[in-house]
C-alpha positions in Angstrom: 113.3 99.2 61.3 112.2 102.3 58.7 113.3 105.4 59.2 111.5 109.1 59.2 112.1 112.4 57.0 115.2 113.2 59.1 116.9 109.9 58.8 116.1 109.5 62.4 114.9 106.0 63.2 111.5 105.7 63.7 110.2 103.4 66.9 109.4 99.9 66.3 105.6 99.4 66.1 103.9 96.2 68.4 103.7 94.4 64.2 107.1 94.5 64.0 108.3 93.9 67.3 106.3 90.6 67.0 107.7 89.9 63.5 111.6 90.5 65.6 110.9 88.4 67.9 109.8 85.5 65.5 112.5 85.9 63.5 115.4 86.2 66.6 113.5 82.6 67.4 114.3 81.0 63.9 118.0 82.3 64.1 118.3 81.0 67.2 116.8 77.8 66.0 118.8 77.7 62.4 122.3 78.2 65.2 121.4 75.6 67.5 121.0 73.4 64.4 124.0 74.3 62.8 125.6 73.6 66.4 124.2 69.9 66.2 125.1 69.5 62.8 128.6 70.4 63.6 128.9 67.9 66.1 127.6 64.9 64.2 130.2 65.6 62.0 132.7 65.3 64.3 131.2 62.3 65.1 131.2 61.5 61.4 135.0 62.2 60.9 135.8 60.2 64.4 134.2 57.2 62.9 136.0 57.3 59.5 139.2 57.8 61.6 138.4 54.6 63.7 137.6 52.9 60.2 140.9 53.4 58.6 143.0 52.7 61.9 141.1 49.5 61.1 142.5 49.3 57.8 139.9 49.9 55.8 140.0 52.2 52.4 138.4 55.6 53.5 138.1 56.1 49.4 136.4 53.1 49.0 133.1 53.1 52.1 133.1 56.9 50.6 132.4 55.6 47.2 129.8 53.0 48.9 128.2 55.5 50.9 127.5 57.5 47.5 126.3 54.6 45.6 124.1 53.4 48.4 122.5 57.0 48.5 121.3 57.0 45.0 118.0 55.1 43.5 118.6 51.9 42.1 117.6 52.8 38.4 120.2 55.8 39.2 122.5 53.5 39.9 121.9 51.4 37.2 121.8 53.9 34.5 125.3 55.0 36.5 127.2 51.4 36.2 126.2 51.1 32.1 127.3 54.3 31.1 130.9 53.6 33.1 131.1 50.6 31.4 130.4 51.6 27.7 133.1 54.8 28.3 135.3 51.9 29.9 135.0 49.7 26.7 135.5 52.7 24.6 138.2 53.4 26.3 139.5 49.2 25.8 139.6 49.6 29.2 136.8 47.0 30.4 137.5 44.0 32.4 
């Protein structure tokens, strides 16, 4: 909203009144979002809970998770430079 001479706000024109109400939509939008988001991570953190009452390694399907995420030339490029700094290291199996 702009203001006049006095500092006294000046009335909202039909332009931005429009432009308001388009943006009150998209925040509205971006919350509801945010809302859902929250919840599949709930959902998220439920299933790694039922996953380690299993006995699995949380660490581990983590790590798995990650790799399977990246492009397999990432991955690649990933798993060569581990294991020259491993050898370096004398650390290689």
């Amino acid at each position: 909203m702009s203001t006049d001479r006095s500092g006294q706000r000046a009335p909202v024109s039909s332009a931005e009144g429009v432009a308001a109400d388009e943006l009150k939509q998209f925040i509205e939008r971006i919350e509801r979002l945010n809302e859902e988001a929250d919840a599949i991570k709930g959902d998220i953190k439920e299933v790694f809970a039922e996953l380690k009452g299993r006995g699995f390694d949380v660490k581990a399907v983590r790590s798995i998770l990650r790799i399977r995420k990246q492009d397999h030339s990432e991955r690649q490029e990933q798993e060569a430079i581990l294991e020259l700094y491993l050898q370096a290291l004398g650390l290689s199996v």
